[in-house]
C-alpha positions, 0 to 999 in steps of 0.5 A: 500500500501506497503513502497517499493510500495510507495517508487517505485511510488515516484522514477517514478514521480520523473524519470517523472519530471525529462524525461520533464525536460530533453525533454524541455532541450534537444530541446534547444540543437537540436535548436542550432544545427539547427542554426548552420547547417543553417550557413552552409548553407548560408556559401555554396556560400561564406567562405570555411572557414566559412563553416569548423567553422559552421561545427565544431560548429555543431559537437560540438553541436552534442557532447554535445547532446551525453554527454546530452543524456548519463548524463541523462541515468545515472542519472535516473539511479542513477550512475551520479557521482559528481565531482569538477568542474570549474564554469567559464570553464563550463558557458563558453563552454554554451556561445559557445553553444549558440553563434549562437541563440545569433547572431540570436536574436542580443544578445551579452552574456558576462561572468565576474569574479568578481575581488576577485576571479581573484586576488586569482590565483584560479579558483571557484570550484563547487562539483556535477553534471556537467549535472544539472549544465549545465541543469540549467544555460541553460535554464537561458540563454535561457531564457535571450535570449528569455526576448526580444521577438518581442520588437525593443525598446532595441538596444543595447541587452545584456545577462551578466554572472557574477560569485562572491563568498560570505559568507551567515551564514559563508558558502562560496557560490558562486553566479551566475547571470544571466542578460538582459536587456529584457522586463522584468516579469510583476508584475502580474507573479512574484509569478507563476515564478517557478510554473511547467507548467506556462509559458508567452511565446506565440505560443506554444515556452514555456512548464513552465518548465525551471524554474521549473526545474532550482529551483529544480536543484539549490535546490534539486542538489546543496542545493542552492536557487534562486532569481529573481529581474525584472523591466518591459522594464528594465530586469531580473537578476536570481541570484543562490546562490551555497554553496562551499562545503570544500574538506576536508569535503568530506571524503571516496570512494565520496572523489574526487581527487584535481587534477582531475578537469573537 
C-alpha cells in the first residue's frame, strides 16, 4: 500500500472519530432544545411572557445547532479557521445553553474569574477553534450535570466554572475547571476515564465518548492536557490546562487581527 493510500485511510478514521464525536455532541444540543420547547409548553396556560423567553431560548438553541452543524462541515473539511477568542464570553453563552437541563436536574452552574485576571482590565484570550472549544467544555458540563444521577443525598447541587491563568515551564496557560459536587468516579474507573467507548452511565444515556473526545480536543486542538481529581459522594473537578499562545508569535496570512475578537 501506497503513502497517499495510507495517508487517505488515516484522514477517514480520523473524519470517523471525529462524525461520533460530533453525533454524541450534537444530541446534547437537540436535548436542550427539547427542554426548552417543553417550557413552552407548560408556559401555554400561564406567562405570555414566559412563553416569548422559552421561545427565544429555543431559537437560540436552534442557532447554535446551525453554527454546530456548519463548524463541523468545515472542519472535516479542513477550512475551520482559528481565531482569538474570549474564554469567559464563550463558557458563558454554554451556561445559557444549558440553563434549562440545569433547572431540570436542580443544578445551579456558576462561572468565576479568578481575581488576577479581573484586576488586569483584560479579558483571557484563547487562539483556535471556537467549535472544539465549545465541543469540549460541553460535554464537561454535561457531564457535571449528569455526576448526580438518581442520588437525593446532595441538596444543595452545584456545577462551578472557574477560569485562572498560570505559568507551567514559563508558558502562560490558562486553566479551566470544571466542578460538582456529584457522586463522584469510583476508584475502580479512574484509569478507563478517557478510554473511547467506556462509559458508567446506565440505560443506554452514555456512548464513552465525551471524554474521549474532550482529551483529544484539549490535546490534539489546543496542545493542552487534562486532569481529573474525584472523591466518591464528594465530586469531580476536570481541570484543562490551555497554553496562551503570544500574538506576536503568530506571524503571516494565520496572523489574526487584535481587534477582531469573537
Amino acid at each position: 500500500m501506497n503513502d497517499n493510500k495510507i495517508s487517505e485511510l488515516h484522514r477517514l478514521a480520523e473524519i470517523g472519530k471525529l462524525s461520533g464525536g460530533f453525533i454524541h455532541d450534537l444530541a446534547n444540543h437537540i436535548t436542550m432544545m427539547s427542554l426548552s420547547l417543553d417550557r413552552v409548553e407548560e408556559s401555554l396556560l400561564r406567562d405570555q411572557e414566559q412563553i416569548r423567553e422559552h421561545a427565544a431560548e429555543s431559537a437560540r438553541v436552534r442557532k447554535n445547532i446551525k453554527y454546530f452543524v456548519e463548524a463541523m462541515r468545515k472542519h472535516i473539511r479542513g477550512n475551520d479557521i482559528p481565531c482569538y477568542f474570549s474564554i469567559e464570553k464563550k463558557l458563558r453563552e454554554l451556561v445559557t445553553l444549558f440553563k434549562y437541563k440545569a433547572e431540570k436536574e436542580h443544578v445551579t452552574i456558576n462561572v468565576s474569574v479568578d481575581i488576577s485576571i479581573r484586576n488586569s482590565g483584560k479579558c483571557l484570550r484563547l487562539y483556535g477553534s471556537r467549535v472544539r472549544f465549545n465541543q469540549l467544555f460541553s460535554n464537561l458540563i454535561s457531564n457535571a450535570i449528569d455526576s448526580f444521577g438518581l442520588s437525593e443525598g446532595v441538596k444543595k447541587r452545584h456545577v462551578s466554572i472557574k477560569i485562572k491563568k498560570k505559568s507551567v515551564k514559563g508558558v502562560d496557560h490558562a486553566v479551566i475547571s470544571v466542578e460538582d459536587n456529584g457522586l463522584g468516579i469510583d476508584p475502580k474507573n479512574k484509569d478507563r476515564i478517557f478510554e473511547t467507548f467506556f462509559t458508567t452511565k446506565k440505560d443506554g444515556k452514555g456512548v464513552g465518548l465525551g471524554l474521549a473526545t474532550v482529551k483529544e480536543i484539549v490535546e490534539k486542538d489546543f496542545s493542552g492536557s487534562i486532569s481529573f481529581t474525584s472523591t466518591p459522594g464528594k465530586g469531580t473537578t476536570f481541570s484543562a490546562y490551555l497554553p496562551l499562545r503570544s500574538l506576536t508569535k503568530l506571524t503571516g496570512p494565520s496572523r489574526p487581527n487584535p481587534n477582531k475578537l469573537s
